[in-house]
N, C-alpha and C positions, 0 to 999 in steps of 0.2 A: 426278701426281694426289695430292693430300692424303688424309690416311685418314679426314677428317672429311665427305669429298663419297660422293656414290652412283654405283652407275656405270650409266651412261646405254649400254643395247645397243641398236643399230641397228634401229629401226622398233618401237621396246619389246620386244622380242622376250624372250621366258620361257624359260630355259634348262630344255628338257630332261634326263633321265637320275637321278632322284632314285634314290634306292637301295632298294629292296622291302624287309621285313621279311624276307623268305625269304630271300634272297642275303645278310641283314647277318648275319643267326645262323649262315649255313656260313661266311661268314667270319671268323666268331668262334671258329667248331671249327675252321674252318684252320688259323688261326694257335694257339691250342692245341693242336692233332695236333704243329706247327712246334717249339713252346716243349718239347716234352717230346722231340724227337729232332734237337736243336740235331750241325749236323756242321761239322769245322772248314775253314779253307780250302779249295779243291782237292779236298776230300772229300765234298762236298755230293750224292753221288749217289738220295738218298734224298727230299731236297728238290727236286734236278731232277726225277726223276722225278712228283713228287706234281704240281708246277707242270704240268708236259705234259700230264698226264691231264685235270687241269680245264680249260685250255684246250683241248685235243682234244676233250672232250666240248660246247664252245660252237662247235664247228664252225671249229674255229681251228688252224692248221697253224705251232705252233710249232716253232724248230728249236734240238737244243741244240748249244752252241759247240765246235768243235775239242778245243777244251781238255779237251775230258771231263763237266764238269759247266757248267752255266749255262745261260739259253737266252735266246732272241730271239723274238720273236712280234709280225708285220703286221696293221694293221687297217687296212681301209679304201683297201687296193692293188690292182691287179689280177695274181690267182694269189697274193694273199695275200704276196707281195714285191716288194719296188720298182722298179718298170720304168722308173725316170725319169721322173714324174709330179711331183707336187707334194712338193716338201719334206715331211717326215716331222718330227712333233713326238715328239719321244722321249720316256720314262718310266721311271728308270733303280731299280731295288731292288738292296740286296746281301745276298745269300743266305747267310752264315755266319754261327756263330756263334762263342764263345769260349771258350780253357784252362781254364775257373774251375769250381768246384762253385754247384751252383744251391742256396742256402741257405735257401728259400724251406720251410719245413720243414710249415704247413700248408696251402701250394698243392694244388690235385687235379688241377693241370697242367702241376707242376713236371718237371724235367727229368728222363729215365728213364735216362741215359750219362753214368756217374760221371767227375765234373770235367770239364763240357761243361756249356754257360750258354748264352742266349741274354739275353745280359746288357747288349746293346748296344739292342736294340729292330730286329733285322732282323727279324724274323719278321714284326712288324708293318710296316717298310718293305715285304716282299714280299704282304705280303695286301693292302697297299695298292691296291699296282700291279696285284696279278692281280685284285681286285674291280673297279678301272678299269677295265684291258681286259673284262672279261667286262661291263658295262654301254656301254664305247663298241662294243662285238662287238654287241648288238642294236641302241641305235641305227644302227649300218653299214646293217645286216636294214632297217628303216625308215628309209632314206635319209637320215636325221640327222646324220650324221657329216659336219663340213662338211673338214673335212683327215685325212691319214693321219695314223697314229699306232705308232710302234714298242715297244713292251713291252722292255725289256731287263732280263734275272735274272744279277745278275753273282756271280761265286764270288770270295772269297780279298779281301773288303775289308779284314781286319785283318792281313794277311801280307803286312809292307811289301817292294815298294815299292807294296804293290795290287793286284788282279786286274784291274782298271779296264784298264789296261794290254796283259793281254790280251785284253780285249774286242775292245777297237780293233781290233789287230790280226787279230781274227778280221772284220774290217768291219761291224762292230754299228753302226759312223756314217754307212755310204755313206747317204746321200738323204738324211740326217739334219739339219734346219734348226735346230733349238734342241732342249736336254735339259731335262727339271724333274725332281727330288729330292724327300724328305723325306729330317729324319732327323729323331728321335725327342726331346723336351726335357722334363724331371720338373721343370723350372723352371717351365711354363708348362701352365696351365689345358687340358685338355682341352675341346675346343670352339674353340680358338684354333689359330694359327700365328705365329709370328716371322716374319719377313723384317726384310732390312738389302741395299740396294743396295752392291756395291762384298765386301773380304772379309769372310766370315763364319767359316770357321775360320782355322786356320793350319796355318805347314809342321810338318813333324814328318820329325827321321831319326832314325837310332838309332844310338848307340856303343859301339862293343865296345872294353875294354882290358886289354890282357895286360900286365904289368910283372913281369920275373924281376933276379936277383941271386941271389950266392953262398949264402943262409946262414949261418946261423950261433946262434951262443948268446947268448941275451938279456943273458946279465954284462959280454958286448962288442960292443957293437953299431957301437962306431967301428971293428971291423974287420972288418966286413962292409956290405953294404947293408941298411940299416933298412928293412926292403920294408911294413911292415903303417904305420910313420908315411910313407912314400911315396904309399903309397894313400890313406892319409888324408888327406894334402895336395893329392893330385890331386883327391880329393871336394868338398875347401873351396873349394879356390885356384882351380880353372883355371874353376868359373862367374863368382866375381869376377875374374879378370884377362879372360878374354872380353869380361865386361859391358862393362869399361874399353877396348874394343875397338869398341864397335860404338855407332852413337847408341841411348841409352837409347830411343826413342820406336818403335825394331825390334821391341821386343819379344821379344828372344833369351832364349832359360833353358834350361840346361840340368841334368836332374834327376835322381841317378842310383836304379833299381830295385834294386839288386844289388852288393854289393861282397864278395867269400871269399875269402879270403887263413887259412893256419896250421890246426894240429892241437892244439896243443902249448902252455901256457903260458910255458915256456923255449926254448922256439926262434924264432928269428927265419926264417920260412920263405922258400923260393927262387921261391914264386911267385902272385902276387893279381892277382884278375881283378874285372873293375869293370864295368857297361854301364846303361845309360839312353838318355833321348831330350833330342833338341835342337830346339827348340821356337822358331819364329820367327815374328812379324805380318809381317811386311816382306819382299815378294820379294827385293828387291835384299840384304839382306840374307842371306836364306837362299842366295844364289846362292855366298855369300864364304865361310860360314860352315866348313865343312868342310875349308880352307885355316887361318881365324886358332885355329879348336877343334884343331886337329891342332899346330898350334906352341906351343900354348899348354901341351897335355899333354905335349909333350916337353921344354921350357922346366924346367919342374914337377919331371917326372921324372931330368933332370939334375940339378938340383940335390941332390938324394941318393940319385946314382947306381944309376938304376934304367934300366933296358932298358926300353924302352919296344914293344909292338906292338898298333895301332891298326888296326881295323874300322871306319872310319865310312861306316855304310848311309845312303846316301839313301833319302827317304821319298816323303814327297809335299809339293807347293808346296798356298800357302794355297784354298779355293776363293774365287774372284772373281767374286760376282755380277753377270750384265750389267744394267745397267739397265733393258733394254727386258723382258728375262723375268722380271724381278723386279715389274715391273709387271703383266704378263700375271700372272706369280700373285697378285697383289693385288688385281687388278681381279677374276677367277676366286672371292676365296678371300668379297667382297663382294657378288659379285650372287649367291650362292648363300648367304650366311649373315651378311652383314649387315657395316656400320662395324665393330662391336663384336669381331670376328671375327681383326683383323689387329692385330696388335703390334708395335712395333718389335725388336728383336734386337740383343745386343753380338756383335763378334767374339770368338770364343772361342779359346783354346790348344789345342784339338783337331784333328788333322789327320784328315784324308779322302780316300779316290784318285776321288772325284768331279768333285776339280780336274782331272782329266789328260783326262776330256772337254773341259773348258771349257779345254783348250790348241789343240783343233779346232774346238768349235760354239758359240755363245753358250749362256748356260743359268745356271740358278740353285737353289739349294738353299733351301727352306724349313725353319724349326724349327717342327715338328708335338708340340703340347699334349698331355701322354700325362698330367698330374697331375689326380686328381681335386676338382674346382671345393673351395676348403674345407681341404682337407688339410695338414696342417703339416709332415708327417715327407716328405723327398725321398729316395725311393729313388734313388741316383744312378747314372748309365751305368756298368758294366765292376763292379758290384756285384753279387754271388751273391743279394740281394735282389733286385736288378730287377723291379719289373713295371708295369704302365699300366695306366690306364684305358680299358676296349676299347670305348668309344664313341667313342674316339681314330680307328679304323679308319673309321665312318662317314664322320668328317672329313677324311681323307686322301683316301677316294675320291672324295666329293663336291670335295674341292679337285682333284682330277687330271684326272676327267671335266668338271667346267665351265670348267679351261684349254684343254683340247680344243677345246671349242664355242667359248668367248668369243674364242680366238684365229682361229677360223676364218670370225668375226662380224664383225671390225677389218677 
């Protein structure tokens, strides 16, 4: 379907579930209460909890994960879980937030846990989903809900290799037929969303490198190992000799956060530590990567004889939108707000454990419009500035509740 056509529902039919004035304002103090008590990975006990209450108060019996924190939440099953009925359309939010200080200095909702950020935009992915469920929770009540729908709160998205991960394995997927996403873009208009069939981010691992030698005094550095120009080289050399490694069109970079090595301006020191991330468009490529990045830094570090010990974490593969659920949110994202509403989307160098569902279910990630219409300055993600436009929240839900329906309408 073109983005310049309408979408034609079955017998004209008028999508239900608009979003009340009352529900969009506690939504907006949700995720405000969220922004100001951001918890990192695994630690999310505060945001589980808050999640449960509200859906427990809509007469909803969510359950949280094994793991400690996260939860799950049925709509539309009987006994409120899957009894092997009709495939379950999923709705996946991730609940952490991130290391940084929230720099946001005249916010009145900035963040109250010093160097703790919700600097990603999860708070607003999770109010998404929890406003979704709480309006597909009353259509259910009025018979409206034409497919189940599973709610998932996951913990630990920025703690690679992902918390995604463990979801799974707690069976957040059994019944599970297709997933849908947001995540958050200061690139784009609030009142919008991106979509792009096919990938939309990419992979991401991370490298740790240790390099030692003897020491020594900077007057003689030929008899010793030069560890601090070692490191340097590995900084420069081993992204160019990679590149020359892999077809340019992979989209491999690797970028390093962090290089410490010495005390001392006369000492040649015995040990520098390096780490960053490895960044790829190309599955087939990221599959290699971790073999030619690993030869590459020992190559390097031979030639001035440096020890070399290497961490390379895998992360996560790129997410790879399916076709057909990328349509369902398009068709979704226009019978409810119009042509005008849906954007195209580049792939981006950002990685996600979003993909690690879409290693099991079809599913698609939308980039959801948080900049306000007009605005010039981009607060950009993993920024102690961060923040969005929270009309943005209307959109997200109204996008999640009319995939609901419209897919239940096909």
């Amino acid at each position: 379907m073109s983005l310049e056509s309408e979408v034609d529902l079955p017998g004209g039919a008028v999508l239900p579930g608009a979003l009340p004035d009352a529900l969009r304002a506690e939504l907006i103090a949700f995720r405000r209460d969220l922004h100001m008590h951001p918890e990192l990975g695994n630690q999310e006990f505060r945001t589980t909890a808050a999640i449960k209450e509200r859906l427990e108060r809509a007469g909803l019996k969510p359950r949280v994960l094994t793991v400690g924190t996260g939860l799950v939440c049925d709509i539309g099953v009987e006994g409120e879980q899957w009894d092997g009925g009709p495939s379950m359309l999923a709705m996946r939010a991730d609940i952490d937030g991130l290391p940084i200080p929230d720099t946001k200095s005249e916010c009145p909702y900035r963040s109250t846990v010093p160097d703790r950020a919700h600097a990603c935009g999860h708070d607003v992915h999770t109010t998404v989903v929890l406003g979704a469920g709480l309006v597909l929770a009353e259509l259910h009540k009025q018979g409206l809900l034409p497919r189940p729908v599973r709610l998932i709160f996951q913990p630990a998205e920025e703690v690679l290799p992902g918390g995604a991960a463990d979801v799974i394995k707690c069976g957040a997927l059994e019944g599970v037929g297709a997933i849908i996403a947001v995540h958050c873009d200061p690139r784009v208009d609030a009142g919008q969303v991106g979509l792009r069939e096919g990938p939309i981010t990419s992979a991401c691992d991370r490298l740790e490198i240790a390099l030692n030698g003897p020491g020594g005094h900077t007057a003689r550095p030929h008899l010793t190992t030069d560890l601090v120009t070692a490191a340097a080289r590995v900084v420069t050399d081993v992204p160019a000799l990679v590149g020359r490694r892999f077809d340019s069109r992979s989209g491999l970079a690797i970028t390093w956060g962090r290089v410490e090595s010495g005390h001392a301006p006369n000492v040649i020191p015995q040990h520098a530590e390096l780490s960053g991330t490895v960044r790829c468009l190309d599955i087939e490529a990221w599959r290699q990567a971790p073999d030619v990045v690993v030869a590459a830094i020992d190559e390097i570090a031979n030639l001035y004889r440096a020890k070399s010990e290497i961490n390379y974490v895998r992360g996560v593969p790129p997410v790879v939108n399916e076709p057909g659920v990328t349509e369902l949110l398009r068709d979704a994202m226009i019978a409810r707000r119009g042509v005008d509403s849906v954007v195209g989307t580049e792939q981006s160098l950002g990685g996600e454990d979003f993909s690690w569902y879409l290693e099991h279910v079809p599913g698609a990630m939308a980039r959801l419009g948080v900049r306000t219409p007009g605005e010039r300055h981009v607060r950009d993600l993993h920024q102690g500035d961060f923040d969005v436009d929270e009309s943005a929240i209307k959109v997200g839900v109204e996008l999640f509740t009319a995939a609901a329906l419209v897919d239940g309408l096909r």
